[in-house]
C-alpha positions as CSV (number, residue, x, y, z in Angstrom):
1,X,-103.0,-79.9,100.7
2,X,-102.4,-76.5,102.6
3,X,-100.8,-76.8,105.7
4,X,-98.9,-74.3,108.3
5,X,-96.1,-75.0,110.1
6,X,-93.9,-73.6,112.9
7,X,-90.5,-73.1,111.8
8,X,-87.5,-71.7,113.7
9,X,-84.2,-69.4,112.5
10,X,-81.9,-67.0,113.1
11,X,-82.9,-63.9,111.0
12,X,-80.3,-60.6,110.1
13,X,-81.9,-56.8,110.9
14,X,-80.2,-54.2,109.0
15,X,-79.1,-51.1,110.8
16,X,-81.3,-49.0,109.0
17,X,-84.7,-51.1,110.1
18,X,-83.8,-50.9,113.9
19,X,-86.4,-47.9,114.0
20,X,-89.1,-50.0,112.7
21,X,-91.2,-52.4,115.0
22,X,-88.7,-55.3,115.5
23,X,-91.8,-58.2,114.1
24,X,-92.9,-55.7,111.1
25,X,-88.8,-56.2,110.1
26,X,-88.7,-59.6,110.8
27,X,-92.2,-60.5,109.0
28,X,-90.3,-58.6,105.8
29,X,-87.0,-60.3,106.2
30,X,-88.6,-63.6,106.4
31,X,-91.4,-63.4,103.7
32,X,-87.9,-62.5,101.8
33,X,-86.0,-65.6,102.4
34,X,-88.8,-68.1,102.6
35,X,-92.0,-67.5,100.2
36,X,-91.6,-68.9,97.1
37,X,-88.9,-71.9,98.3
38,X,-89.9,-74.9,97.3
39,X,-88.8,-77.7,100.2
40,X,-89.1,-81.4,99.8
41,X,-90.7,-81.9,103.7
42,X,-92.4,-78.6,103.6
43,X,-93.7,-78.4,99.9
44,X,-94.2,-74.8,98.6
45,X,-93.7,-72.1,100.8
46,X,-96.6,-69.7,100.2
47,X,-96.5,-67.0,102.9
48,X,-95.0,-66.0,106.1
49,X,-98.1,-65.5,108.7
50,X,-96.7,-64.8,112.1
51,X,-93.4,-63.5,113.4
52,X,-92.2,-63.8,117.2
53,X,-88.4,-62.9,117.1
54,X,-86.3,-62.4,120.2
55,X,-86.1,-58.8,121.2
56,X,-82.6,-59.4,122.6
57,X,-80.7,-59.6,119.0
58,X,-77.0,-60.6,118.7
59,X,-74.3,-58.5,116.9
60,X,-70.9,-60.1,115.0
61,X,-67.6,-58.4,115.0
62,X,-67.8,-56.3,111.7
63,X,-71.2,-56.4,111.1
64,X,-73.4,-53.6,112.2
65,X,-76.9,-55.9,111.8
66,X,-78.5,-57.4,114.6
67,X,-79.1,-61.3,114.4
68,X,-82.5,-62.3,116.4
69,X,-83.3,-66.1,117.2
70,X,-87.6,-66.2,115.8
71,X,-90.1,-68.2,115.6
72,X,-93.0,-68.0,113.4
73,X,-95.5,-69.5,111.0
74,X,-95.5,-70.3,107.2
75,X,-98.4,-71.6,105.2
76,X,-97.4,-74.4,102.6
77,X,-99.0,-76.6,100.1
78,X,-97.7,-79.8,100.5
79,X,-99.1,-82.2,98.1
80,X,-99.9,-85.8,99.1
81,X,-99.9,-88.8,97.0
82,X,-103.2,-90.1,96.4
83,X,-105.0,-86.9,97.3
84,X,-107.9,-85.8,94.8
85,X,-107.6,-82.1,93.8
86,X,-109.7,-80.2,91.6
87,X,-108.5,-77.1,89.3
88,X,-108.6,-75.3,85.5
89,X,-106.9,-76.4,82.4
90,X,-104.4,-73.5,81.9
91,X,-102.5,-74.9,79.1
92,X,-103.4,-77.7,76.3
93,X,-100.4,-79.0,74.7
94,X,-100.1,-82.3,72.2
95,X,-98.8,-84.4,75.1
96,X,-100.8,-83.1,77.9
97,X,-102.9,-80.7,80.0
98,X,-101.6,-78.1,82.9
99,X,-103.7,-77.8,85.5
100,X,-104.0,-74.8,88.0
101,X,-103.6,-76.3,91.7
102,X,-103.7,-72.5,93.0
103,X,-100.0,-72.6,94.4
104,X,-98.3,-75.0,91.9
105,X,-99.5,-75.9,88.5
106,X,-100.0,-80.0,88.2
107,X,-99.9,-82.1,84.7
108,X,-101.7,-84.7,83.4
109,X,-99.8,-86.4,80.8
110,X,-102.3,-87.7,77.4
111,X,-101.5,-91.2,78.7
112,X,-103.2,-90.5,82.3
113,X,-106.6,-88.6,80.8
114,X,-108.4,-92.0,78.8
115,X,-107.9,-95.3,77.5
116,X,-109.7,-93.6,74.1
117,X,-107.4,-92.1,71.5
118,X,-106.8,-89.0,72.1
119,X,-106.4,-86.3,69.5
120,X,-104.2,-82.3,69.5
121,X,-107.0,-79.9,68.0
122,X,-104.1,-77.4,67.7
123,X,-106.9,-74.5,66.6
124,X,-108.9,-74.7,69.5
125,X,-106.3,-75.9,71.5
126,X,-107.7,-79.3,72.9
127,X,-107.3,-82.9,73.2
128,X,-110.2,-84.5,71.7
129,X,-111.4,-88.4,72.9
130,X,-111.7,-89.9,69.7
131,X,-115.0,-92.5,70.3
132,X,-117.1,-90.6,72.6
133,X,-115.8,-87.0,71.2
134,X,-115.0,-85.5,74.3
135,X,-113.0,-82.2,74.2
136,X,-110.7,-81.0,77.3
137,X,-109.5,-77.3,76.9
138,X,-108.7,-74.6,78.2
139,X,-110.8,-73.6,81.2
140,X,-112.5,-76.6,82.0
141,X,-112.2,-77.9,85.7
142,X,-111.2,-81.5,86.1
143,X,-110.8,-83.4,89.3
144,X,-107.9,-85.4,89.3
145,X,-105.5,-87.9,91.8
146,X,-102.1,-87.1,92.2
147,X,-99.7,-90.1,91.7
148,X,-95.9,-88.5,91.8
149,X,-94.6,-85.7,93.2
150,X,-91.1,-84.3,92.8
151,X,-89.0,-81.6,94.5
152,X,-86.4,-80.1,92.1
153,X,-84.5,-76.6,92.8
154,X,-84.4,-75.6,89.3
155,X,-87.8,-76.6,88.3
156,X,-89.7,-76.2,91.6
157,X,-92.6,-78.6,92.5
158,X,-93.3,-80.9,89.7
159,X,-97.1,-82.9,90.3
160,X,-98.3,-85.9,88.4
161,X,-101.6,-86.3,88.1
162,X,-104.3,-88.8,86.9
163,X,-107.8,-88.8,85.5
164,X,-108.1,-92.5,84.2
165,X,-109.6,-93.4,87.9
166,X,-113.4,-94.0,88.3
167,X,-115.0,-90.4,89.6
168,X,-112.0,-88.6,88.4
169,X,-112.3,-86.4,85.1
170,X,-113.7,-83.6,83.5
171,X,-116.3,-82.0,86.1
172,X,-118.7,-81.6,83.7
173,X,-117.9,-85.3,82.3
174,X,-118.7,-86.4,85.7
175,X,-122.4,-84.5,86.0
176,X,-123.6,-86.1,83.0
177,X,-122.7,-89.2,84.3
178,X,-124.3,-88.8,87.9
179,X,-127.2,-87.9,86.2
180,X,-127.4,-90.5,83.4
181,X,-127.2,-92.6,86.6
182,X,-129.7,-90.9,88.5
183,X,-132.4,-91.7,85.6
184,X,-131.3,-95.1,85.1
């Protein structure tokens, strides 16, 4: 889930930005520090929206940068256990599928997708469901239920997902099945 949040800190203006409009600076300085990090309450800084930094800035003995309390706003995708997301199959490997969340990528391990057997199809690359011969590959879109999520430094966000769940799966997968329904 996206969410934006109002976040608070000191930021450091070089000497050789104190021409430039003070909030231009500070929107640079802080897209620097903060997009990208990945923070266990905040989830994965995406951008930084909105700067307000104090115009009064403070200066320390043997530094000639300016040091400017500011406030402003971040946009973040958080993930939340249980939520249903939807996104595209970016990598098929023997023990799993990669799934593109849009900020983060998500996996679904070959245990979380059926109870069928599953086969690798390492030419096409796909896992095949064995009894009802069901391919997922590369660019399909699946709808899925995340059930871990883990905040690591070296490896960023890590999301567990799950298909296994009624009205989870393959989004195709799940047409044929609303329609089988809908003729039944």
């Amino acid at each position: 889930m996206y969410r934006i949040y109002k976040l608070r800190s000191v930021i450091r203006i070089p000497p050789e930005d104190f021409e430039k409009p003070l909030k231009r600076v500070a929107l640079k300085v802080l897209s620097n520090i903060y997009e990208g990090v990945v923070s266990k309450n905040l989830g994965v800084i995406i951008a930084v929206l909105d700067a307000n930094p104090v115009p009064e800035g403070k200066v320390i003995h043997g530094d000639g940068a300016s040091y400017h309390e500011t406030e402003f706003i971040v946009l973040a995708f958080n993930p939340i256990l249980q939520e249903v997301v939807e996104g595209e199959v970016v990598t098929v490997a023997n023990y799993g599928v990669f799934v593109d969340l849009g900020a983060v990528d998500g996996f679904i391990h070959r245990s979380q997708i059926s109870e069928e057997e599953i086969e690798y199809d390492p030419v096409r690359p796909a896992l095949r469901l064995v009894s009802s011969g069901r391919f997922i590959e590369r660019g399909d879109v699946v709808r899925a239920r995340i059930y871990n999520v883990a905040a690591s430094t070296q490896k960023g966000l890590r999301i567990s997902l799950t298909i296994r769940q009624p009205n989870l799966g393959k989004v195709d997968w799940l047409a044929k099945s609303r329609e089988k329904a809908a003729r039944s």
